[in-house]
MARSE-822360 format. One record per residue (C-alpha): residue in three letters; chain; x, y, z. Coordinates in pm, 1 decimal. Each point is the difference from the previous one (the first is absolute). Layout:
+-----+----+----------+----------+----------+
:  aa : ch :     east :    north :       up :
+-----+----+----------+----------+----------+
: ALA :  A :        X :        Y :        Z :
...
+-----+----+----------+----------+----------+
# end
This chain:
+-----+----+----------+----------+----------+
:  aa : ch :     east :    north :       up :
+-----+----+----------+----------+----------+
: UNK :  A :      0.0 :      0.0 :      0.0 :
: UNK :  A :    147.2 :    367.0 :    -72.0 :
: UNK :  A :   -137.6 :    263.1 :    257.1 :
: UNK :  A :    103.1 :    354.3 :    -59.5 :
: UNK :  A :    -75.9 :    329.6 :    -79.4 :
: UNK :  A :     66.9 :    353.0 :   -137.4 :
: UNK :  A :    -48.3 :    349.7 :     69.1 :
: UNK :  A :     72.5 :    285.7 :   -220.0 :
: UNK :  A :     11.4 :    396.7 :     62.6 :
: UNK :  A :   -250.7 :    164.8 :   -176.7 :
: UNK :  A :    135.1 :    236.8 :   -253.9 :
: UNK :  A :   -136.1 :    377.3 :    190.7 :
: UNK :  A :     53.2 :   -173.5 :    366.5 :
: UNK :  A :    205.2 :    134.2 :    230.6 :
: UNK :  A :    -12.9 :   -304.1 :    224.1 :
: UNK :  A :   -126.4 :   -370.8 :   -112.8 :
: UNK :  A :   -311.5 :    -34.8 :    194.4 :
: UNK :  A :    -90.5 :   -352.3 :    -23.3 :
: UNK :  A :     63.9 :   -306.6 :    199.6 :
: UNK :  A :      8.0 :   -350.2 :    -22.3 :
: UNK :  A :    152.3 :   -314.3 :    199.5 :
: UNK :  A :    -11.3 :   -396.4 :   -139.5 :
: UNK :  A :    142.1 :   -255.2 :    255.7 :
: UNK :  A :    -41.8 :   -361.9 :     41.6 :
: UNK :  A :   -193.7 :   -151.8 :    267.3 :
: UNK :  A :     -0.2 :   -318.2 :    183.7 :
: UNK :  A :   -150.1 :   -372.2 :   -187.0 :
: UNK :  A :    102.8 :    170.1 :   -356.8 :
: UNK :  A :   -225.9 :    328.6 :     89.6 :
: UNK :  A :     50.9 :    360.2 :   -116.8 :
: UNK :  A :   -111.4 :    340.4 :     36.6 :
: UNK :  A :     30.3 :    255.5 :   -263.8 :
: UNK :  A :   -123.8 :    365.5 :    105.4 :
: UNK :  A :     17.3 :    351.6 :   -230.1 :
: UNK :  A :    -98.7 :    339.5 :    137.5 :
: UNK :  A :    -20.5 :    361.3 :   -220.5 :
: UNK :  A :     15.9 :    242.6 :    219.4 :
: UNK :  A :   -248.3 :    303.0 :    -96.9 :
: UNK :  A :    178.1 :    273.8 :   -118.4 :
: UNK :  A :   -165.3 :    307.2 :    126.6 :
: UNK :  A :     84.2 :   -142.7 :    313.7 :
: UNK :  A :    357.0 :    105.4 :    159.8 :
: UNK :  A :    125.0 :   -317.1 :    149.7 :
: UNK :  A :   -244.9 :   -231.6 :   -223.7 :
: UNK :  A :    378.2 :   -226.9 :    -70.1 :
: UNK :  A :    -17.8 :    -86.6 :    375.9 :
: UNK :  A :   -329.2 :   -117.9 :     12.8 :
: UNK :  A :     50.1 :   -181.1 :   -321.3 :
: UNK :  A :    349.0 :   -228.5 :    114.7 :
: UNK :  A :   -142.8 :     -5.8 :    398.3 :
: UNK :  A :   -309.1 :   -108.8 :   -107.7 :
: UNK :  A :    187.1 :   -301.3 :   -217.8 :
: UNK :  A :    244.2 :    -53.8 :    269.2 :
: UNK :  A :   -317.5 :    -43.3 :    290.9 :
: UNK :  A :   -175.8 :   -259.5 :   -230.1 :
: UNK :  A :    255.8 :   -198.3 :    -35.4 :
: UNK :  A :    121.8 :     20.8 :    377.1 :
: UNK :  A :   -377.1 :   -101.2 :    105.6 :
: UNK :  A :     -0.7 :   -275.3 :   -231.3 :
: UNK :  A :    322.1 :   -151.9 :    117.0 :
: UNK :  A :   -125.7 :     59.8 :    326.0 :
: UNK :  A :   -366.7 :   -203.3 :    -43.1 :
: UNK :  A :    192.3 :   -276.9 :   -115.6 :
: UNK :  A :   -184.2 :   -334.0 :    -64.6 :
: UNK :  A :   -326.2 :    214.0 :    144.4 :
: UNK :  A :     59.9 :    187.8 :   -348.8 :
: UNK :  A :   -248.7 :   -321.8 :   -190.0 :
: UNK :  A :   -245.8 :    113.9 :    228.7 :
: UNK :  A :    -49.5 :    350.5 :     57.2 :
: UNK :  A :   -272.2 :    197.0 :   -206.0 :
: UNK :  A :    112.6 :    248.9 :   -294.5 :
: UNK :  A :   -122.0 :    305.3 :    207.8 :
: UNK :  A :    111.8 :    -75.3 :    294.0 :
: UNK :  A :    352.0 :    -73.6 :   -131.6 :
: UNK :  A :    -40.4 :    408.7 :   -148.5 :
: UNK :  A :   -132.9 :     94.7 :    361.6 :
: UNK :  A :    305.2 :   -145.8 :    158.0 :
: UNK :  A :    219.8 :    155.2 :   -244.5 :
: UNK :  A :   -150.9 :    372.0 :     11.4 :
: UNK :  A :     10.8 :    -19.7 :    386.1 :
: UNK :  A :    372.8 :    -88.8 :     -6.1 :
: UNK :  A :     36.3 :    257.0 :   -275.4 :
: UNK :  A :   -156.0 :    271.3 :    179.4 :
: UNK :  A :    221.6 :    -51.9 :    316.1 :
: UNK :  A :    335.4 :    -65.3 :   -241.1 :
: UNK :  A :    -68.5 :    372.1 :   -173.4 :
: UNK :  A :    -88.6 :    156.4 :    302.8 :
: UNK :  A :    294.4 :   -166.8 :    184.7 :
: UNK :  A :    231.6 :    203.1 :   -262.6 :
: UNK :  A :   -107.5 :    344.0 :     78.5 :
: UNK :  A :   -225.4 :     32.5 :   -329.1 :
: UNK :  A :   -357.1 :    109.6 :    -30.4 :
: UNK :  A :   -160.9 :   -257.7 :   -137.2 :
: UNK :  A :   -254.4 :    185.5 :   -265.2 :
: UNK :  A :    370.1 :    110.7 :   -163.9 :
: UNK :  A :     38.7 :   -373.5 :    -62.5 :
: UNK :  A :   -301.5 :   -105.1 :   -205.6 :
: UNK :  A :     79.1 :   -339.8 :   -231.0 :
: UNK :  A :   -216.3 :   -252.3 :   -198.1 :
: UNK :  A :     39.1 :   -358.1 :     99.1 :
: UNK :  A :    118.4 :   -289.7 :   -233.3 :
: UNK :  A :     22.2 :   -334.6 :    218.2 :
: UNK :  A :    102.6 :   -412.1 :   -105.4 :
: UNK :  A :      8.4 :   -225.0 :    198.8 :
: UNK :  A :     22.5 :   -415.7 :    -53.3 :
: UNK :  A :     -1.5 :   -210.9 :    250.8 :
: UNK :  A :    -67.6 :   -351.4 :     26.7 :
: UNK :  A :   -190.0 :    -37.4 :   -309.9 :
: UNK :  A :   -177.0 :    291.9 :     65.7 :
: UNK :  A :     11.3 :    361.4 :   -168.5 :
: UNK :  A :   -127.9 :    336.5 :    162.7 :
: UNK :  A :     24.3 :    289.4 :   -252.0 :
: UNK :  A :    -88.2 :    347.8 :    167.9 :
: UNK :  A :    -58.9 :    325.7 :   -220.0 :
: UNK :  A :    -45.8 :    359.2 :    125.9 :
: UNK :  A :      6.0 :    243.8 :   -245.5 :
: UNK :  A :    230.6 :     61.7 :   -326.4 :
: UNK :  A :    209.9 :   -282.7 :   -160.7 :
: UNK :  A :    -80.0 :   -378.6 :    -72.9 :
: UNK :  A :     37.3 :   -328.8 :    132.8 :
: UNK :  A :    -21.7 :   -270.8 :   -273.3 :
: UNK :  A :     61.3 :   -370.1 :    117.1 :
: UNK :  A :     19.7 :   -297.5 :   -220.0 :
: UNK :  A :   -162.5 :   -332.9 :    166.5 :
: UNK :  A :   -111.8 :   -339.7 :   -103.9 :
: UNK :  A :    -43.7 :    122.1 :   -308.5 :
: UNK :  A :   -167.7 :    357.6 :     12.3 :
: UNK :  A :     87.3 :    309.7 :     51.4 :
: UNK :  A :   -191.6 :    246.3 :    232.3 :
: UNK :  A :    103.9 :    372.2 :     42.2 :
: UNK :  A :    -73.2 :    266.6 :    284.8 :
: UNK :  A :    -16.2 :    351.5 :   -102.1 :
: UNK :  A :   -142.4 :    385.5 :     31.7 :
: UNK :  A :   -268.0 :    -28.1 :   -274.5 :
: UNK :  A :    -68.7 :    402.0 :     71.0 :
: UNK :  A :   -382.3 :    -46.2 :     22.7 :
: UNK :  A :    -27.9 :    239.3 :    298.7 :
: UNK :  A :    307.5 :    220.0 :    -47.6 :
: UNK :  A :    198.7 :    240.6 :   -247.4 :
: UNK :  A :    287.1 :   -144.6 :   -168.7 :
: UNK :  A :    247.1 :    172.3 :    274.3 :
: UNK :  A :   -161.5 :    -79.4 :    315.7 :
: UNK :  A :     19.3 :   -337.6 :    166.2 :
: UNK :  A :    -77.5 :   -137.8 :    356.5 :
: UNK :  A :    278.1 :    -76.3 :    208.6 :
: UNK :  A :    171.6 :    -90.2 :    310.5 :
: UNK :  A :    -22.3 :    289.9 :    243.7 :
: UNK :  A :   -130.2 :     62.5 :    335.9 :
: UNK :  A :   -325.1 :    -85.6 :    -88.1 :
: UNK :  A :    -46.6 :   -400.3 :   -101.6 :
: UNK :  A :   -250.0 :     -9.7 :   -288.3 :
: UNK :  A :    -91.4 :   -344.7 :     41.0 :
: UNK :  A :   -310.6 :    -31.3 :   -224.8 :
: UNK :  A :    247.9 :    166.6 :   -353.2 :
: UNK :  A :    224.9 :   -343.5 :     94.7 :
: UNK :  A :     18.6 :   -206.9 :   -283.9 :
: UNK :  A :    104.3 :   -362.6 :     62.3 :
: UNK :  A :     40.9 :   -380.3 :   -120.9 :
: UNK :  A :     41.8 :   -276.1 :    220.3 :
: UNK :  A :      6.9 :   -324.2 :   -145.3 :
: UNK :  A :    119.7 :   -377.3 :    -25.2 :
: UNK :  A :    279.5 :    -32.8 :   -209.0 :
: UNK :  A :     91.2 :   -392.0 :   -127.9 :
: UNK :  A :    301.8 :    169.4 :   -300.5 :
: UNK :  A :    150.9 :    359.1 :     49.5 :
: UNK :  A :    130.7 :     94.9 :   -326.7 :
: UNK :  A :    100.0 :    349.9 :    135.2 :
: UNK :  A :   -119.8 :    394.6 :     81.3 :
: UNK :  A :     73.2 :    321.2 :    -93.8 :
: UNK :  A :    -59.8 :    294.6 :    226.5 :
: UNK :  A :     40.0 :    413.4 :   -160.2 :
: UNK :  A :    -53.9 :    307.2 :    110.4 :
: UNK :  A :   -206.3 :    244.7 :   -288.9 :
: UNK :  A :    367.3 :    136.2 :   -119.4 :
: UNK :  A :    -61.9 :   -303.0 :   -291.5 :
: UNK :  A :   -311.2 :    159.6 :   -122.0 :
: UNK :  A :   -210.7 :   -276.3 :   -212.8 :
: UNK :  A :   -408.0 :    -28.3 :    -89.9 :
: UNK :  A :   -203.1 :   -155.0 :    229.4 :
: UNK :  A :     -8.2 :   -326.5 :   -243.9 :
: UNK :  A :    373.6 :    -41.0 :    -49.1 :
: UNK :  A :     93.8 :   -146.5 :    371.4 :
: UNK :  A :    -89.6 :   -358.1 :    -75.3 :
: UNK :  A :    217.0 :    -10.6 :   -341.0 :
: UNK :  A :    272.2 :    205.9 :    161.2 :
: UNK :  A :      8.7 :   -285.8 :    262.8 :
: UNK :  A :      6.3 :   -314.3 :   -220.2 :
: UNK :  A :    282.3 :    196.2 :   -214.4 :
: UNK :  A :    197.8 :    103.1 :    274.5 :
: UNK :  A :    -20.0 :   -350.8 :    180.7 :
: UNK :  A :     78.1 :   -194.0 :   -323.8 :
: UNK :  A :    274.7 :    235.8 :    -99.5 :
: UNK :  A :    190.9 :    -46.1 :    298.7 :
: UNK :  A :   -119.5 :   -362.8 :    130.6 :
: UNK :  A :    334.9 :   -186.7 :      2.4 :
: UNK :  A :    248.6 :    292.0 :    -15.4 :
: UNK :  A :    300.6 :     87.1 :    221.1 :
: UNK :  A :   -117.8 :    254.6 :    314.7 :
: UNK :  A :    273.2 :    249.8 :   -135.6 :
: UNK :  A :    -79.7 :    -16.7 :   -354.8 :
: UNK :  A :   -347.3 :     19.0 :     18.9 :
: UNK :  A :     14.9 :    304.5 :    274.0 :
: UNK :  A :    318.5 :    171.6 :   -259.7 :
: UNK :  A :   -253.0 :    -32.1 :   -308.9 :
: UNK :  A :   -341.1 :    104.5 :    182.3 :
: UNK :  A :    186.0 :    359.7 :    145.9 :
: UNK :  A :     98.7 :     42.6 :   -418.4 :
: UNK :  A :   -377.9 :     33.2 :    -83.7 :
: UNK :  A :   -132.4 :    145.4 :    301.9 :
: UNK :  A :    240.8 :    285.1 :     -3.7 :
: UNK :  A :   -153.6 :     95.1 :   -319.0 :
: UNK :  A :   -385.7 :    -74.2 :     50.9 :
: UNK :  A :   -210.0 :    285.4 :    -51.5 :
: UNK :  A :    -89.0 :    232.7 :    288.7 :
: UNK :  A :    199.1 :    235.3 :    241.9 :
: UNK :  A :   -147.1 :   -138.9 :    341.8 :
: UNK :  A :    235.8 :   -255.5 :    215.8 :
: UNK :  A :    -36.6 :   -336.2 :   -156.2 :
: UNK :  A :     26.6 :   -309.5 :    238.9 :
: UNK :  A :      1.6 :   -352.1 :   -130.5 :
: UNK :  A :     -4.9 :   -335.7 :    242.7 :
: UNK :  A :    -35.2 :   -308.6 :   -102.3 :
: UNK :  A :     21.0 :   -394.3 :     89.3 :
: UNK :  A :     15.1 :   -235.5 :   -302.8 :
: UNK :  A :     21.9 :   -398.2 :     36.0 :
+-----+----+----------+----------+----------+
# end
């Protein structure tokens, strides 16, 4: 299995101001987490990376309760800890505002959690679902996020059974695409690199994500078996 990822600078950005972790977790697991930080907000590249960083630490931390707990209450767990990280640091929290990208497999089991901008596409037993802002309710530059306020009901998730993981890819909106190109990207990108060295694979995706349209930070993670 390769698990990486990449993160690129968006061309008028002072700062990058996304965030993403992948690790590997016990009995073959892993967690894969991206974060874009909202940029009218001044520390939003905190928010983003803590926010990462605290989902992974409270996943470690369930351990083997991780193929039990609920979706939601794995989010409520994470923005308590999140709150209490941020606040720990000296940093108003409403200057850290961040939209939530979240993987986890575990024991034959996969938990996909969206909240706001980007995609989560995941390739299982032969199908291919995707999580991601479909815009009904908003503009094209507003988004719910991660902030002091929880907003439970916008959560978006998928929590299923999974007998063959073929892989996931998790982005944040800097790789603009229409709403019905996620599932092709997917198979492409999984089928491209399926079989590839970790270092090639990450030395040729950073080639054509430098160059993909769009100014905003671009953040790629992926998993591919």
């Amino acid at each position: 299995m390769i698990l990486n990822g990449i993160s690129l600078k968006g061309a008028y950005h002072e700062r990058n101001q996304d965030g993403y972790i992948y690790k590997r977790l016990r009995n073959n697991g892993f967690i894969i987490t991206v974060s874009d930080g909202l940029g009218s907000k001044l520390h939003s590249h905190i928010g983003a990376r803590k926010l990462c960083y605290t989902a992974y630490k409270i996943v470690k931390e369930l351990g083997n309760k991780l193929s039990k707990i609920l979706p939601l209450k794995l989010v409520e767990k994470i923005h308590k800890r999140w709150i209490k990280v941020i606040s720990s640091n000296g940093v108003d929290v409403q200057e850290c505002s961040a939209t939530m990208l979240i993987l986890v497999v575990f024991k034959n089991r996969a938990i996909a959690i969206r909240l706001g901008d980007g995609f989560i596409a995941l390739s299982y037993d032969n199908s291919v679902k995707v999580l991601f802002d479909k815009k009904e309710d908003n503009f094209a530059n507003e988004t719910y996020c991660f902030s002091s306020h929880l907003y439970l009901e916008e959560i978006e998730f998928l929590d299923v059974k999974v007998e063959s993981f073929a892989g996931a890819v998790l982005c944040t909106d800097g790789l603009m695409m229409q709403d019905d190109s996620y599932e092709e990207f997917t198979k492409d990108f999984l089928n491209e690199y399926r079989g590839r060295k970790r270092k090639k694979a990450k030395n040729e995706i950073y080639k054509w994500l430098k160059d993909w349209t769009g100014s905003d930070d671009k953040t790629l993670a992926y998993c591919v078996y």
